[in-house]
C-alpha positions in Angstrom: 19.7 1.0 17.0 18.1 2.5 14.0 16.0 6.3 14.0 18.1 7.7 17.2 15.8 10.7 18.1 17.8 12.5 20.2 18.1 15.6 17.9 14.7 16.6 18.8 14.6 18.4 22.0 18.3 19.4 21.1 17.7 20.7 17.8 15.0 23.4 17.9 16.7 24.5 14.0 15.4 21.1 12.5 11.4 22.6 12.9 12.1 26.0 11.6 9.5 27.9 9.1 12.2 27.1 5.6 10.0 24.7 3.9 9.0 21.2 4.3 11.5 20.2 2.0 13.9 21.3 4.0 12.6 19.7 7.0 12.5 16.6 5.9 16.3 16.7 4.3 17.2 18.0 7.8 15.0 15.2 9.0 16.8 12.0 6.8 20.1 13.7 7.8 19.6 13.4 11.0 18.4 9.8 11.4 21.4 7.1 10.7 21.7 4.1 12.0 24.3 3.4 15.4 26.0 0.1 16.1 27.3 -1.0 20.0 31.1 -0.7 19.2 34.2 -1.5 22.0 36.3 1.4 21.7 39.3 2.4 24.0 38.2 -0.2 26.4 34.5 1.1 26.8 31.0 0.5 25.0 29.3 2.9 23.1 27.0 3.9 20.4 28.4 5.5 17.4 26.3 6.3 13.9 26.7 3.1 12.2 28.5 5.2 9.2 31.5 5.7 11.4 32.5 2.0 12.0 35.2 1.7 10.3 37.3 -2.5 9.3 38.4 -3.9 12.4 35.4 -2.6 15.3 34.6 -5.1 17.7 30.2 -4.5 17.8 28.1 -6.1 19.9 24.6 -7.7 18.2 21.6 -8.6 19.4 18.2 -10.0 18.3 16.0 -7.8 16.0 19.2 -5.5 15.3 19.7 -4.7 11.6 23.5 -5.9 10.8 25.3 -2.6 10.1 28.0 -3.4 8.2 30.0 -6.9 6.7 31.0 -8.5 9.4 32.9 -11.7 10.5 30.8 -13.6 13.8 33.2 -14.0 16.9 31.7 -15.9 19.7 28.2 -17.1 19.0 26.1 -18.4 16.6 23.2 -16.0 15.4 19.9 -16.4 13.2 19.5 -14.1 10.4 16.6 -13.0 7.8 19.3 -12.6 4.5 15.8 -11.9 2.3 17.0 -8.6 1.9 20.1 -9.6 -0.1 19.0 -13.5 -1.0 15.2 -13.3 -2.1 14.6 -16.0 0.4 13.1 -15.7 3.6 14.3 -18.6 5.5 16.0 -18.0 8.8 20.2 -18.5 7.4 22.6 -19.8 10.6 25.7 -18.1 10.9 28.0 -19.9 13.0 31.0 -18.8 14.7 33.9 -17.6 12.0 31.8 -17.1 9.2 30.0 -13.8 8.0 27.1 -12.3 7.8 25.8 -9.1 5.7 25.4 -5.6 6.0 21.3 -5.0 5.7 19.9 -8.3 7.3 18.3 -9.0 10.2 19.3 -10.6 13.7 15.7 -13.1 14.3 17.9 -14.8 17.3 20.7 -14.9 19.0 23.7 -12.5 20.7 27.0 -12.1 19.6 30.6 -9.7 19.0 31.5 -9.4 15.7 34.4 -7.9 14.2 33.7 -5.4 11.2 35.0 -6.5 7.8 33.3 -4.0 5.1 31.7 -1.1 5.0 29.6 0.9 3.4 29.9 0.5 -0.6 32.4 -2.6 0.3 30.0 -3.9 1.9 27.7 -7.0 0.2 24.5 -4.8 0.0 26.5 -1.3 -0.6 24.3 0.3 1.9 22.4 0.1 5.0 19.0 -0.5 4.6 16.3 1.6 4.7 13.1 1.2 7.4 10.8 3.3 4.9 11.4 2.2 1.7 9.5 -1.2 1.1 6.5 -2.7 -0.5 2.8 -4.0 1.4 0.0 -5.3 0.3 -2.7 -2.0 -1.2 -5.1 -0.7 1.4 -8.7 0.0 1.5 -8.8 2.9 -0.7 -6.4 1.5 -3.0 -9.3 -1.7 -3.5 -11.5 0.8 -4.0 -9.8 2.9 -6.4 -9.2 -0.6 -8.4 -13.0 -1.0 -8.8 -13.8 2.3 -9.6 -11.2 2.0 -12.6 -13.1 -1.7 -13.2 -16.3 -0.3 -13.3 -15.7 2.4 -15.8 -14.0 0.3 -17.9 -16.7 -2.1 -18.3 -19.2 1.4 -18.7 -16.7 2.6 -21.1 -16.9 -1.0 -23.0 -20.7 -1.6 -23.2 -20.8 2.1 -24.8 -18.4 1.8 -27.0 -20.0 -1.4 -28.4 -23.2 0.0 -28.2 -21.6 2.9 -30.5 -20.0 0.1 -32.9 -23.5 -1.8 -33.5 -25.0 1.8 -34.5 -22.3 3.0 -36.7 -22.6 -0.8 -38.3 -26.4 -0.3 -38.5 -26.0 3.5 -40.3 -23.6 1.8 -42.6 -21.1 4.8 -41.1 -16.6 4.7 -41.0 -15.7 3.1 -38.1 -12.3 4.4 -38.9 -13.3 7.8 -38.4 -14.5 6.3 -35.3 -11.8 5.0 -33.8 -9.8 8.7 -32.2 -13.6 9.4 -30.4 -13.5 6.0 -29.0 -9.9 5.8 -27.7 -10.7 9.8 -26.4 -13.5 8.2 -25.0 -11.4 5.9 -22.8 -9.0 8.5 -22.3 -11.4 10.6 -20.8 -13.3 8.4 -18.5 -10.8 6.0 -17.2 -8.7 7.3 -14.2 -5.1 8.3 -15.6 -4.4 10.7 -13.1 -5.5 8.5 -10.3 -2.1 6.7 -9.1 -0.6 10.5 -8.7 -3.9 11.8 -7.1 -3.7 9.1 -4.8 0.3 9.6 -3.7 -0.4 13.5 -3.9 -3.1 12.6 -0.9 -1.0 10.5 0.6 2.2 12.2 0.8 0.8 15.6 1.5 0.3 13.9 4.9 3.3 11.7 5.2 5.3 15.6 4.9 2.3 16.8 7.2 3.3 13.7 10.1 7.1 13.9 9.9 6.9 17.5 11.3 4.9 16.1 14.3 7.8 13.5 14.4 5.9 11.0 12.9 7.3 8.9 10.1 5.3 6.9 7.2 7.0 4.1 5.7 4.1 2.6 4.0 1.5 5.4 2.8 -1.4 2.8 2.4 -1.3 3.1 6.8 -2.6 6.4 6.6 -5.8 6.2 4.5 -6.4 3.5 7.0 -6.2 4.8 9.8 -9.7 6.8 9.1 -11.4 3.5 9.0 -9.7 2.7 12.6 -12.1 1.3 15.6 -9.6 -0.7 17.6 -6.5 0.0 18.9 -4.2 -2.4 20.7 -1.6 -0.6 22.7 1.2 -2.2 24.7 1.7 -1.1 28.6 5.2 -1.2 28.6 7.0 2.0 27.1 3.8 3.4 25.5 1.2 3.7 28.5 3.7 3.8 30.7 7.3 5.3 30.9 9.3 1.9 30.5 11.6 3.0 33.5 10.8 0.9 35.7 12.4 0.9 39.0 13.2 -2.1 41.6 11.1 -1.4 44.5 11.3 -5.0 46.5 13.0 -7.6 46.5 11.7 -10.9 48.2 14.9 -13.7 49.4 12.7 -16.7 48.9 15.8 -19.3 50.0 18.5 -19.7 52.8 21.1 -17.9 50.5 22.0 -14.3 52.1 20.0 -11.4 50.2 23.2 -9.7 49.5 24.4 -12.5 47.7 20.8 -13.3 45.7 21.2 -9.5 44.4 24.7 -10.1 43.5 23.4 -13.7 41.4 20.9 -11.4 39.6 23.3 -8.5 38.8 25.8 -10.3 37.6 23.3 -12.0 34.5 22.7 -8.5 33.7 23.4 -7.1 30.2 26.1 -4.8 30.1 26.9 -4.0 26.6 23.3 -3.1 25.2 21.2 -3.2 28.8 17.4 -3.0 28.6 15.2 -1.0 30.9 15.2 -4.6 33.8 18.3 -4.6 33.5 19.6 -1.2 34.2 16.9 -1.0 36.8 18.3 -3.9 38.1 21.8 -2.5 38.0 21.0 0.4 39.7 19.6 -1.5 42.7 22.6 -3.2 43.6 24.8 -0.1 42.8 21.7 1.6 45.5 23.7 -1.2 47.8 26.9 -1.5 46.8 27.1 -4.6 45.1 29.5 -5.5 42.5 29.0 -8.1 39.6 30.8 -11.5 39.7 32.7 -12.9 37.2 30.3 -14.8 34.7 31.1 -17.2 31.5 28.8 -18.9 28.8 26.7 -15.6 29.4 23.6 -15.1 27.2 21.3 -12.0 27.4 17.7 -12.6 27.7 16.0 -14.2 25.2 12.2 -13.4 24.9 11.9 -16.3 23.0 12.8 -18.8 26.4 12.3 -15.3 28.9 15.5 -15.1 30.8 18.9 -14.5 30.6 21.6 -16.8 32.0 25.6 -17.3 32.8 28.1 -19.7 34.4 28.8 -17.6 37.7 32.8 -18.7 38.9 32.5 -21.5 36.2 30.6 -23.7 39.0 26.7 -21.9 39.3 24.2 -21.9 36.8 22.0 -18.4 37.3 19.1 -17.1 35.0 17.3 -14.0 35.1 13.7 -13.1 33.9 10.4 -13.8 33.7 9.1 -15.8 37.3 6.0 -17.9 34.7 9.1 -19.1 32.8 11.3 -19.9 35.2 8.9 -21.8 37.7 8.2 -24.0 34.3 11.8 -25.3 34.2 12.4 -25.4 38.1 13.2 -28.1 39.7 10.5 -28.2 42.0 7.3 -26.3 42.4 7.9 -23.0 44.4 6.1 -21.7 47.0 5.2 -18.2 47.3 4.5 -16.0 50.7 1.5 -14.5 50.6 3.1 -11.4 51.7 4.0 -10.8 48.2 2.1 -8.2 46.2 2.1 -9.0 43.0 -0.5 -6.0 41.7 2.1 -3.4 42.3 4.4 -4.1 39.3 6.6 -6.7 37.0 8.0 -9.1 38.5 11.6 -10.4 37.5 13.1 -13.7 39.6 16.5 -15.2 39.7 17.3 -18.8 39.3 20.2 -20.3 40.8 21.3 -24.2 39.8 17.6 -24.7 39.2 16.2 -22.9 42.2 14.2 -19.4 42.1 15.8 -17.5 45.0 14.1 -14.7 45.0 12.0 -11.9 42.9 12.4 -8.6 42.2 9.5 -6.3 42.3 9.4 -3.2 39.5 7.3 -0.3 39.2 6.4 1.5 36.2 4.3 4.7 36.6 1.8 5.7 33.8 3.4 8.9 31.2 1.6 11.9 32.8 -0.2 12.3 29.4 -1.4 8.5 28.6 -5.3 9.3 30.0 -5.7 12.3 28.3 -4.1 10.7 25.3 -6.7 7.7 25.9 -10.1 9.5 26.0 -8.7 11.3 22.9 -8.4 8.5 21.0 -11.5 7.0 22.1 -13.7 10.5 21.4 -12.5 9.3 17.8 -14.7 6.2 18.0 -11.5 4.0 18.3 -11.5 1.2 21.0 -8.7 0.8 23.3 -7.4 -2.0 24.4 -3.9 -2.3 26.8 -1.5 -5.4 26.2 0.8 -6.3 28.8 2.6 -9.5 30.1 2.0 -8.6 33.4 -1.0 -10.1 35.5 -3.9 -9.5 35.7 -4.2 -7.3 38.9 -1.3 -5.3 37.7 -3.0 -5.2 34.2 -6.2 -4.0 35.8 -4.6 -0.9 38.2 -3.0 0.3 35.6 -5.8 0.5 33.1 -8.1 1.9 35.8 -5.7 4.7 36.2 -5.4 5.7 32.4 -9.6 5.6 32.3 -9.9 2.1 30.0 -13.3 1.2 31.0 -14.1 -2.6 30.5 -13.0 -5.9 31.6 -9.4 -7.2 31.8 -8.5 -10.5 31.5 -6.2 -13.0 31.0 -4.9 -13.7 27.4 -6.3 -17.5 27.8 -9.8 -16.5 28.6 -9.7 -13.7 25.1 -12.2 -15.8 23.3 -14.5 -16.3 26.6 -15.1 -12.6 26.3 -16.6 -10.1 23.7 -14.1 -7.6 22.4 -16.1 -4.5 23.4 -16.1 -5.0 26.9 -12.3 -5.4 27.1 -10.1 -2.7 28.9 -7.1 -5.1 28.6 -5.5 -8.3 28.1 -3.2 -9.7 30.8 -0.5 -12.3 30.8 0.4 -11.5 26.9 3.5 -13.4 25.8 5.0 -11.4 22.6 3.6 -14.7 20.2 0.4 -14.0 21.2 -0.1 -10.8 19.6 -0.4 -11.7 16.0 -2.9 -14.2 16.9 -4.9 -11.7 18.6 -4.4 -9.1 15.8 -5.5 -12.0 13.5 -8.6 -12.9 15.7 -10.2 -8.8 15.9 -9.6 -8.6 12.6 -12.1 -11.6 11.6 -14.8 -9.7 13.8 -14.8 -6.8 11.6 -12.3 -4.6 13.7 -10.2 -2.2 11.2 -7.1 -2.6 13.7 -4.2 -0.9 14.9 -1.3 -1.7 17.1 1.8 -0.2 18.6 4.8 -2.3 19.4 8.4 -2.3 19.8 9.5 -5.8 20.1 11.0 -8.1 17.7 8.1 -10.7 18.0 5.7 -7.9 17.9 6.8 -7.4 14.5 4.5 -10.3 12.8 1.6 -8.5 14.4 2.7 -5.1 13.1 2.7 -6.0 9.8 -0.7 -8.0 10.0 -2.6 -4.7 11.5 -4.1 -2.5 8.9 -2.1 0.2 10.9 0.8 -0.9 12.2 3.0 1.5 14.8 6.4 1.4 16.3 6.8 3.4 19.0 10.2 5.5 19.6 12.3 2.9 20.9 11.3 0.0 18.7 14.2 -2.4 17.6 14.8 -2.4 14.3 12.9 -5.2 12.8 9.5 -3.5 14.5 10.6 -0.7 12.4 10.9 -2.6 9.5 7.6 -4.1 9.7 5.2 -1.3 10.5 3.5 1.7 8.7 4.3 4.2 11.1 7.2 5.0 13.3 6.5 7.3 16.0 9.6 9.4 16.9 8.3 10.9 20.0 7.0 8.9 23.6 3.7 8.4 24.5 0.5 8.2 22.4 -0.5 11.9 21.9 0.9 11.1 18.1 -2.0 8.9 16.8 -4.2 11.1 17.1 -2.0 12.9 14.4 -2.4 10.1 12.5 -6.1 9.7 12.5 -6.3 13.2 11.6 -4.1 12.9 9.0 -6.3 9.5 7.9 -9.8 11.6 7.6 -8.1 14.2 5.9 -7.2 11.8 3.2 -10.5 10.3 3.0 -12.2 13.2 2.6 -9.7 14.4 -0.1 -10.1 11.1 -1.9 -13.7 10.5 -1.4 -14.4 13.6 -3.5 -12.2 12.4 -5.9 -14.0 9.4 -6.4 -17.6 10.7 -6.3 -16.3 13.5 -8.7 -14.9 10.7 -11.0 -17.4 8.8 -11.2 -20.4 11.3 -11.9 -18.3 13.2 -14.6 -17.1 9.8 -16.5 -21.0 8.8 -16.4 -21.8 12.2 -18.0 -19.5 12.7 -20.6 -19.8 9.0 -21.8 -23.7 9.2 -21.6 -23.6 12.3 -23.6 -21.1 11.3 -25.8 -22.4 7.6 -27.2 -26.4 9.0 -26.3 -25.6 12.5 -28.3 -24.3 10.6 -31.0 -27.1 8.4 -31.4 -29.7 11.1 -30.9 -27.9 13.9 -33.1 -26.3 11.8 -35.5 -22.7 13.5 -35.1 -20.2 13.1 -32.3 -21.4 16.1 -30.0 -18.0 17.1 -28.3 -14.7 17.6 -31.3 -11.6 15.1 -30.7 -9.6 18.7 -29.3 -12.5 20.0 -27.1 -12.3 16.2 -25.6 -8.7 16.4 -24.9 -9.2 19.4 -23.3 -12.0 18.0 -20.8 -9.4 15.3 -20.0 -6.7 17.4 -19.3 -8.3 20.4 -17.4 -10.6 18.1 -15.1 -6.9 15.6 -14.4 -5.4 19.2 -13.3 -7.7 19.8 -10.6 -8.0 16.1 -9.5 -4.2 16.2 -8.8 -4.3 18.7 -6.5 -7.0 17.3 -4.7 -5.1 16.2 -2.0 -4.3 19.6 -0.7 -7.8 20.4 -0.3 -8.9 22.1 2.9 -11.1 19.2 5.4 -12.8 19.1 8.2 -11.9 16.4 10.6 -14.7 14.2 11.4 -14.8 12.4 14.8 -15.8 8.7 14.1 -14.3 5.9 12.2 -14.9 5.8 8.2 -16.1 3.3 6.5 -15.5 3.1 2.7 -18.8 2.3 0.8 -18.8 1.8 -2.8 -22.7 1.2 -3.1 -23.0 4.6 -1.1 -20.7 6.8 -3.1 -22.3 5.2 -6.6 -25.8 6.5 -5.4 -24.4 10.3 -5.0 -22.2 9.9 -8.3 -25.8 8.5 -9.7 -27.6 11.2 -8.7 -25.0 14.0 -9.8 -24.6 12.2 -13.2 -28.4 12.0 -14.2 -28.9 15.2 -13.2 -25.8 17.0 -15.3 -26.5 14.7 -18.0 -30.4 15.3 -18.4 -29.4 18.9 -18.1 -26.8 18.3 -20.8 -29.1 16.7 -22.9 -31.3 19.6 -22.8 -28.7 21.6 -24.1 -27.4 19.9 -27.0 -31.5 19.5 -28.2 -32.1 23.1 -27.7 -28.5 23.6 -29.8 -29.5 21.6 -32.2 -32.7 23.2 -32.9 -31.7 26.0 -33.2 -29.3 25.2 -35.9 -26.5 26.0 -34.0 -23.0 24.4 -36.1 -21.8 21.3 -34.8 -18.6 23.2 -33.7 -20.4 25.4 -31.8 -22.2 22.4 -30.0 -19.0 21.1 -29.4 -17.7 24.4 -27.7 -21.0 25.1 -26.1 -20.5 21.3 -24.7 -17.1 21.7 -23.7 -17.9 24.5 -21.7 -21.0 22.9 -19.9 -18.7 20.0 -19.4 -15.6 21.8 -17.6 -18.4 24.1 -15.5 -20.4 21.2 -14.2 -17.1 19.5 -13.6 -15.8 22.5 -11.5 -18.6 22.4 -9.5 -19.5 19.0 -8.6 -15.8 19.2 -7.2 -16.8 22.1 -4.9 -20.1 20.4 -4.0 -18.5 16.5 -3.3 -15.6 18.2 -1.3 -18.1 19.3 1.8 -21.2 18.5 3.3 -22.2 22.6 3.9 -23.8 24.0 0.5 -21.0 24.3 -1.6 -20.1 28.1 -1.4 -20.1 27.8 2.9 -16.9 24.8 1.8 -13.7 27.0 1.7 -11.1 24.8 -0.7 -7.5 25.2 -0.2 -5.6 27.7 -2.7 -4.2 25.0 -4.8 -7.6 23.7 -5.5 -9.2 27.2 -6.1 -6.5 28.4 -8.2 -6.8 24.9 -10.6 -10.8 25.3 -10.6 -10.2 29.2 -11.5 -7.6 29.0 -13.9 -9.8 25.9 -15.7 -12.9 27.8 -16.1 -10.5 31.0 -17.3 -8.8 28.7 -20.0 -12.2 27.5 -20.9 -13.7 30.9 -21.7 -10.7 32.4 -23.0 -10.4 29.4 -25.8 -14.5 29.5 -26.5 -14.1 33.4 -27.2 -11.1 33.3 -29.3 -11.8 30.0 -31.1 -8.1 28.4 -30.1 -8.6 25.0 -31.1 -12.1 25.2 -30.8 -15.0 26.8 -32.7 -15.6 30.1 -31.1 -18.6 31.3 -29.3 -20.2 34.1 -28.4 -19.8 35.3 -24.8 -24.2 35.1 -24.2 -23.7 31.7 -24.8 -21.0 30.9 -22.1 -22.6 33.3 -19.9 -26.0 31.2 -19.9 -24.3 28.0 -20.4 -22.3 29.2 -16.6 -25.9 30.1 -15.4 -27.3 26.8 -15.9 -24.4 25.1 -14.6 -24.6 27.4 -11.3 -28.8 26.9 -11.0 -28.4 22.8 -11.7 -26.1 22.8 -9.1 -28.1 24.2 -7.0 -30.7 22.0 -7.5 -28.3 18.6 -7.4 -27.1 20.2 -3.8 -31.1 20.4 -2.5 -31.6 17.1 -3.9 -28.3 15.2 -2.3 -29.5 16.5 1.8 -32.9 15.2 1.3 
């Protein structure tokens, strides 16, 4: 299995103060791929970089294929997109090969290893974090807000055209304002901004063992309100325990326990199986010899083996199983079935008997619950169990609501839902599918190989710890610790990029409307462009500085779900703009009349400019007044350090026309007093 996290509570050295960067080298290091290999008679896990030409491994549906390798005794279904392009299921029967990189959809079999690493066809293993998706939210968002000033930026610059045309003016000597122009105002810096946010918290989760493997999962998860969660392995430990077992038939019980045992999985066991193992080992009872053996298969639920060559005996789920009997069973009514899974054994078409497992809730799942649902975030428990067992178990972790039977789902409004019973692992995508229509911004945890359709369909898709590798593949997050206490990581780290990114995009939108109002309008009005071609390079770079660093900004983590609102953000960038830009206005009139140079204006402007950009990033960044709003050092230093540059090149005249020092002074005091005004303005 891929991301083996057992270097955590053994490697204390791995979370040490040296840096993030080393953390996360430490990190990668640390989590390589294993492969089931026979070695000196005995199975065992070994990093997948250590097989070596010749290994006998064992693989099993939703396993990534470690290596080149030559099938040996049955046929397997594999995804070969990684390596072909095409996403059809390939058959690889017995004898032929199959690739390093791809994915096991169905089937069991040895294999014997025939390349390795750069021998191998794809030269590598393949990575669970490095892959494409479709953009998220913000990312939609971002693309309008680039749409819309383009189309601002266009009407302006025609508007410009038709009055330079009319004034019989150059258009040549037009042309490097009008390219500044869209220099300026469109978003250049925005892709970096945007993976700056982003990866700042991708670095932040890995040191709560949380990996990101697509980045657009984590600016969703602050618009998260539902939050499907699988009983099995998340809620509850996943080690189950056998703690009945009913003889429904005249064979001896001894004997039924010895069937079941011996259908068992012994070269890569899951958690029924070793529990079943260790009930007969309890009781001293041995395996028989089985042929023809296939593990269980979720897609048919059981296992199944030739017992002696002569007996026909499957293992797994007792709904499955009482489809294909050969006739209807019976059951006591001494049977409990609330108290836990229930696994039955089939022997030459006959259900036997039925195990009964327990598995206790993780000590921390309620707290974890009413956690995540003081966040505004639904919760809803999936589990093929029924619906009594479904219903104890989500009384005991505090989900409040109804639970009921996955065939009933669209009889029943999703807010009252605690849970959803009898779950098969197809069901899930439909059910992701079917929130999603109603407006739920969902998110799932999962660990299956058919729960990894659904994964990828949820806006924020989570494998938990133990996910196969396909889960993995598919979702946004991989949790590498048990239990849920890490989402709530991840909806922190979600509201701290909204925030982060919600300034941004007010802030970009108010100062593009101001400079390109005061730029076309000024010209218009004044008759010269207002701001020089270097004073306008300098706005675009200083005010792209600050913007990158942006996503280290200090936040304060709000407890609902988000909702991203272009209408609502253009209102505030409205307001800011008109505001700056009347105030602008007034400035370059009172310039002008007083005969100040057109250099001068333009330094005068370029100062007003960077200071009223400066501070509409300190008042968009919090909701207190904007002094109370302490910013992180990187965004303090950049603001700082702009206004510094900005004084220090009006005074000497570097590249500018200088000024005098009463002139920045005052231009700084208006700035200060209209923000003042804009912040009174913005809370009524």
């Amino acid at each position: 299995m891929w991301w083996q996290c057992s270097c955590f509570p053994h490697s204390p050295e791995l979370f040490s103060q040296d840096g993030p960067t080393q953390f996360l080298h430490s990190l990668a290091h640390k989590l390589n791929p294993t492969a089931s290999v026979k070695r000196s008679g005995k199975w065992i896990k070994v990093p997948a970089r250590e097989l070596v030409v010749g290994d006998i491994i064992s693989l099993k549906q939703g396993d990534i294929i470690p290596a080149d390798v030559k099938i040996l005794t049955h046929p397997i279904s594999v995804n070969e997109s990684s390596i072909s392009g095409e996403a059809k299921a390939v058959t690889h029967s017995v004898a032929t090969a199959a690739f390093s990189g791809t994915e096991i959809l169905s089937g069991h079999t040895l294999a014997i290893v025939t390349k390795t690493g750069k021998n191998s066809r794809s030269g590598k293993t393949v990575s669970l974090i490095n892959k494409s998706s479709a953009p998220g939210q913000l990312q939609i968002l971002l693309g309008k807000v680039i749409g819309y000033l383009a189309i601002l930026d266009a009407i302006l610059a025609i508007i410009l055209i038709i009055v330079a045309i009319i004034r019989h003016e150059n258009l040549i000597n037009m042309l490097p304002f009008l390219a500044m122009l869209f220099i300026a105002t469109i978003p250049i810096a925005m892709p970096s901004s945007f993976a700056v946010a982003n990866s700042v918290e991708a670095k932040e989760l890995s040191k709560h063992h949380i990996l990101v493997s697509d980045l657009s999962g984590i600016q969703e998860a602050a618009n998260l309100n539902l939050l499907l969660v699988d009983k099995t392995g998340t809620i509850t430990a996943n080690k189950p325990e056998v703690v009945r077992f009913y003889n429904l038939s005249h064979v001896n019980t001894r004997d039924a326990i010895q069937y079941a045992v011996s259908v068992t999985d012994r070269r890569n066991s899951s958690v029924i199986d070793l529990a079943i193992l260790k009930y007969a080992k309890q009781q001293g009872i041995e395996s028989l010899n089985k042929t023809n053996f296939q593990p269980f298969n979720p897609d048919i639920g059981y296992s199944e083996a030739t017992i002696n060559d002569k007996t026909m005996v499957k293992l797994g789920s007792l709904k499955r199983l009482s489809n294909i009997a050969h006739s209807p069973i019976k059951l006591p009514e001494k049977i409990d079935f609330s108290s836990g899974r229930t696994v039955a054994v089939m022997v030459n078409g006959k259900i036997i008997g039925i195990f009964i497992l327990e598995d206790q809730p993780r000590p921390d799942s309620a707290a974890a619950i009413k956690k995540i649902q003081s966040r505004g975030v639904k919760v809803i428990m999936l589990t093929g169990d029924n619906q009594k067992t479904a219903a104890a178990v989500a009384q005991e972790v505090g989900l409040k609501g109804k639970v009921v039977s996955y065939s009933d789902l669209k009889n029943v409004q999703i807010d009252q839902l605690a849970g959803i019973s009898d779950v098969i692992p197809e069901n899930k995508l439909e059910m992701v599918k079917l929130m999603q229509k109603q407006g739920y911004i969902v998110g799932m945890t999962g660990d299956g190989v058919n729960d990894a359709a659904a994964l990828k369909q949820a806006s924020v898709g989570i494998a938990v710890k133990d996910a196969v590798d396909l889960a993995k593949t598919s979702a946004k997050m991989i949790l590498m610790r048990d239990g849920l206490m890490p989402i709530i990581e991840i909806l922190d780290s979600g509201h701290r990029v909204y925030q982060r990114m919600l300034t941004w995009t007010i802030t970009k939108l108010s100062r593009s409307a101001e400079l390109s109002m005061l730029l076309v309008f000024g010209y218009i009005i004044f008759h010269f462009m207002p701001l020089g071609l270097n004073a306008m390079i300098l706005v675009a770079i200083l005010n792209d500085l600050v913007t990158l660093v942006l996503g280290t900004d200090n936040t304060v983590i709000t407890h609902k779900p988000e909702s991203w609102n272009l209408f609502n953000l253009s209102k505030i960038a409205i307001v800011l703009a008109i505001g700056w830009t009347a105030v602008g206005f007034a400035i370059l009139y009172y310039l002008n009349a007083n005969n100040f140079s057109s250099g001068q204006i333009s330094s005068a402007l370029y100062c007003y400019l960077i200071f009223s950009a400066m501070l509409t990033i300190l008042m968009t960044r919090t909701k207190k007044t904007f002094w109370l709003g302490k910013p992180s050092k990187a965004v303090a230093t950049a603001i700082i350090l702009n206004c510094i540059i900005t004084i220090t090149l009006s005074l000497t005249g570097w590249g500018i026309t200088s000024i005098s020092m009463k002139l920045i002074l005052t231009i700084a005091f208006i700035s200060v007093l209209t923000a003042l005004i804009l912040t009174v303005i913005r809370k009524i």
